[in-house]
Each structure stands twice: as C-alpha cells, then as structure tokens.
N, C-alpha and C positions, 0 to 999 in steps of 0.2 A: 645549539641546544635543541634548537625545532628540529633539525634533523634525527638526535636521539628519540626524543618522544614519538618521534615518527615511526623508530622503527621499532620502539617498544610495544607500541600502539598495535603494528602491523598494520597499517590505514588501510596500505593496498596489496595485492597479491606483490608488487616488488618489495616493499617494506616487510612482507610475512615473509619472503625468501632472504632476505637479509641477517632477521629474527633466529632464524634457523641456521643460516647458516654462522652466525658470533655465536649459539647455542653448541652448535657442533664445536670451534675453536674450542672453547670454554671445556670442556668437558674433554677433547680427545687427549688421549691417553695411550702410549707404545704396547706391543704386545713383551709382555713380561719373558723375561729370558736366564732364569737362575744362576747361571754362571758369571754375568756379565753384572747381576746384582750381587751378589759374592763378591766379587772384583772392587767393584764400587765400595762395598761394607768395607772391605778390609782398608781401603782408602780411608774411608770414614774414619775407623778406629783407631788408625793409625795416627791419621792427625788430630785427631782426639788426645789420644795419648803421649803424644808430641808436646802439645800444648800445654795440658797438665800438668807433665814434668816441669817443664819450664817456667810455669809459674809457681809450683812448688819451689823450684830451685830459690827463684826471687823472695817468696817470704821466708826462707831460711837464711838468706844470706844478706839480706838486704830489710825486706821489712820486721823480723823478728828483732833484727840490734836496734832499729828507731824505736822501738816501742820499748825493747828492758832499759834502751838509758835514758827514756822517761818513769818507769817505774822505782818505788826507792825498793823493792824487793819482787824477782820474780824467780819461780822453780822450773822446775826442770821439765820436759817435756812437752814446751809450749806451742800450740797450734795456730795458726794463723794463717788466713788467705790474703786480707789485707793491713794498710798500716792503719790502725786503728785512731780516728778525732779527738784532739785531746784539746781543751782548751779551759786554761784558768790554771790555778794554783794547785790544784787536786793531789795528793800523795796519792798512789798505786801501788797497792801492794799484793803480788797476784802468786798464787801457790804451787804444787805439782798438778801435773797434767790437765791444763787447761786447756777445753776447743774454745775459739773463735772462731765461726763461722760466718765468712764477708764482712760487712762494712760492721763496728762498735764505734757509737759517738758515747764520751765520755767528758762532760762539760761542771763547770764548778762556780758557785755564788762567791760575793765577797765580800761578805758578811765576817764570817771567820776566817784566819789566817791560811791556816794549814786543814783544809776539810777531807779527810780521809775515802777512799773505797778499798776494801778489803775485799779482795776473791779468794775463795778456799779454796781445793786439791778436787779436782774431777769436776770442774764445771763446768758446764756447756752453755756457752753463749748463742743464742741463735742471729741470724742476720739482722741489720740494722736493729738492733739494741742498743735504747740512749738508757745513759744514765745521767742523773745532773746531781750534786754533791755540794751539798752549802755545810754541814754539818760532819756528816757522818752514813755510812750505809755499808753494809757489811752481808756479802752473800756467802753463806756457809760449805761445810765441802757439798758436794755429790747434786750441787742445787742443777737444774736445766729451765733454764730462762730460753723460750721460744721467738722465735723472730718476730718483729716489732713494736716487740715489750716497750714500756716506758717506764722507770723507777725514779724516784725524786722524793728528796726530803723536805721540800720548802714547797711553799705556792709558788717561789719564782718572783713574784708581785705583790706586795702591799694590798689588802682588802678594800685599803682608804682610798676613793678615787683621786684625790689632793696629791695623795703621796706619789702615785702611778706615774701622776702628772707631772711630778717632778724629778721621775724618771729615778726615787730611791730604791732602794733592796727593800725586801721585807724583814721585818722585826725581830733581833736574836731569838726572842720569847718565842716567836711563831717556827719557827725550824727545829724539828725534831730526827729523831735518824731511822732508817729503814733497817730491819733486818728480817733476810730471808734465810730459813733455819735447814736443818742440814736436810738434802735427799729432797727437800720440795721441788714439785716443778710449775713452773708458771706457762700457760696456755699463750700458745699466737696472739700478738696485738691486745694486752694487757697494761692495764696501767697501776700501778703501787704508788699511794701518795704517800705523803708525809705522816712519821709518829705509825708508821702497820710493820709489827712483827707476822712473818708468815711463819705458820708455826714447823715442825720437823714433820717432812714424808705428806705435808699438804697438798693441795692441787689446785691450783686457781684456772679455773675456765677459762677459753677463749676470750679476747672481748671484753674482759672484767674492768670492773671500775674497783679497786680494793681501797677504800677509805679505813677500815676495822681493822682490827687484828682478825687472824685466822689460824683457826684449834690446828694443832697439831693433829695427823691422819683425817684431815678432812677437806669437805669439797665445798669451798666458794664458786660463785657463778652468777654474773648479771652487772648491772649499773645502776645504783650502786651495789657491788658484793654481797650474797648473804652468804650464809652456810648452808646446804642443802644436807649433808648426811658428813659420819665420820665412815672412814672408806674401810677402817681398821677398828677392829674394838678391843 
C-alpha cells in the first residue's frame, strides 16, 4: 500500500515516472480501423441475436406452460421473458395480449381462501413488479404498470405491535381490494396500498406513495400521492 501512495504522491522523479507511465496504460487506446470494427459489430449482433432467439424460444416453450397452468384463465398472445414468483393460494386470471417484461412476483395473504388478481387485455407489466393479493385486486385493460411498482391490498401486518408479535395476519376488516381502471399508467417504482381505485386514463408519478383514490384523467405525484391537475377535461 506504501508503495501505491508513493506513486500516487510521485514523492520522486522515479515515482513521477511510474505515475506517468500506469497513466499512459490507463488511457492507451488502438488506432481505430473501420473495417475490423464492422467485422466486430457484426459479431456483436450476431450473438446478440443468437441469444434472444433462444431465450425467446424458452419462454414460449418452457416458461409460458409454467405460468398458464398456474393461472385459472389465461388468453391469448401472452408475453413473457421469464417464469414469473408465484407464491400462496392466489387465483390468476390474465387476459388477451398481455407483456410481461422480466421478473413479476406475485405473492398472496391468508386471510381469505381464494384471493383473486385479475389482469385485463393489453397490459404491460413492467420488470420486477410485485403484487401481493389477500383480497382482491383487479388491473383493467390497456393499464401499463412501470417497473418496480408495488400493488397490495392489505398492510401485510397487523397495526397492533402484540399481534405482529405473534406473527398473525391482519384483520379481514382491514383488507380492502385495489383497482386500477382501464388505460391508467402507473410510473417507475410506485407503490398502491390498500382500499385505491386508480381512476380510468390516470397517471400516477414515479416514486408515488398512492394511499387515495385517483380522479380518472389525472395526475398523482409524491409521498403521500396528491393530485396535481386533470391531464384531460
């Protein structure tokens, strides 16, 4: 280590010539020869497009069946990159033309028997998008939920520290269902708690905390969500 400092330092004319010359390493660079980087690119893209394929191939042939024969209804032209987390009793019921984009955790309370998620026709899921389902939650067609949303009907945990403690669920009473209404889209890294209708063609900001409901054609934004403007009149 005292030798780096040493030559960081450059103490002496041998430590400044040292300096210079890891400076030089650092930095040197081939002279540029168009053809040979052509040559290269096309490598590039090739295995680029190599790759792709093949993993395309896999979530059609492979992870697309894990997922419909955990769904109790899915349509037709479903998209998928990977198998998507499914854990708890959850029903799935998912529509025409839905993206899934990378990883969806989709997790369930057990409070109620059979707690429902309903996906409508053109929805776009963005990456890692959890949902968790003790009740009920229901995102309509055409909705685009942005990657690392969070949607949830329940708190998850009891309010009472007592209860926490003894590791119960929270309270039927307290779990209410989320719905997000047709053509909304929900912003990057978003969270939707329990008991919020987001209204139709709404927009929830990046970043939101959305505890309220939210007007249909309008813009939520912040922690906790207000409403800033209707986008449409």
């Amino acid at each position: 280590m005292s030798l780096i400092l040493k030559i960081k330092r450059a103490e002496t004319p041998f430590y400044a010539s040292l300096k210079r010359l890891a400076k030089t390493l650092i930095h040197f660079d081939l002279p540029f020869w168009r053809p040979w980087g052509m040559f290269l690119r096309t490598i590039y893209l090739s295995t680029k497009f190599i790759i792709a394929g093949f993993r395309r191939l896999v979530a059609i042939v492979y992870y697309g069946p894990i997922f419909k024969s955990r769904c109790v209804t899915c349509g037709r032209n479903l998209y998928l990159e990977l198998v998507p987390s499914i854990n708890g009793p959850v029903r799935i019921f998912v529509g025409d033309n839905v993206y899934i984009s990378g990883a969806l955790g989709i997790g369930s309370g057990h409070v109620f028997d059979e707690p429902g998620l309903r996906i409508g026709d053109r929805v776009f899921l963005g990456h890692q998008v959890s949902f968790v389902v003790s009740r009920q939650i229901i995102v309509e067609d055409g909705v685009m939920i942005s990657r690392g949303s969070f949607i949830t009907d329940s708190d998850l945990h009891p309010p009472d520290p007592e209860l926490r403690a003894q590791g119960l669920p929270p309270a039927a009473a307290d779990i209410k269902s989320v719905r997000i209404c047709r053509n909304a889209w929900i912003g990057r890294g978003s969270y939707i708690l329990k008991g919020v209708t987001i209204g139709e063609g709404a927009i929830v900001g990046a970043g939101a905390v959305v505890t309220r409901d939210v007007p249909p054609m309008s813009i939520a934004v912040g922690n906790p969500a207000r409403v800033l403007e209707r986008h449409v009149t």
